[in-house]
C-alpha positions, 0 to 999 in steps of 0.5 A, a space after each residue: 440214627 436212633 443213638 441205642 442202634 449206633 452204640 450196638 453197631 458201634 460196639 460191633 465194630 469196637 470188637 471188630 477192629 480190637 481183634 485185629 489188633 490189641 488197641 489203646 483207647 484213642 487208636 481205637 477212636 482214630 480208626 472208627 472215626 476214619 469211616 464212622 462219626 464216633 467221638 470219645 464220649 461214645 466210645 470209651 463208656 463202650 470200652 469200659 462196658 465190654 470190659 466189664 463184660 469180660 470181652 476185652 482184658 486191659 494191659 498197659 504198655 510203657 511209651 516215651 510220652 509219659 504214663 503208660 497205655 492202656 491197652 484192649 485185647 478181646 478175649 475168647 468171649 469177645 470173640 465169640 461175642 463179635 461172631 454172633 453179632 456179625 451173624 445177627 447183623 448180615 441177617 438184619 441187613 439182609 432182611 432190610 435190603 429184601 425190603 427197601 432194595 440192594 444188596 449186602 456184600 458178603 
């Protein structure tokens, strides 16, 4: 798959799975990688880049192992962010599904 329309998937879903929950950096890449092939050097430049965007804010929590975690929370942007995304990506899937065939689930 083409790298830029995997990082813009990618990011999507990023979104998506951090307005579920607020998430440190390697819950994030546990949860992709049960479904997409994702690795740490894809995903935390992604953070880094919607956190620059104002998308997501960074608090940190205190653990027993050691340093505390950083941890993402998608902010009123992102979420508006996420919601146009998942509008634009229904849309192109569905046009490429009209094309080579199936359907999208809705």
């Amino acid at each position: 798959m083409n790298t830029q329309l995997k990082k813009g998937i990618l990011e999507m879903c990023i979104l998506y799975v951090i307005n579920e929950k607020d998430m440190y950096g390697f819950e994030v890449i546990e949860r992709l990688a049960k479904d997409i092939d994702v690795n740490e050097n894809t995903v935390y430049p992604i953070l880094r880049r919607l956190t620059a965007q104002e998308l997501f804010i960074i608090y940190e929590k205190q653990t027993n192992l050691g340093a505390p975690r950083k941890y993402y929370q998608i902010t009123e942007l992102g979420k508006q962010r996420l919601e146009e995304n998942i509008t634009e990506w229904k849309t192109f899937l569905n046009g490429v599904f009209k094309i080579v065939g199936g359907k999208i689930n809705e």
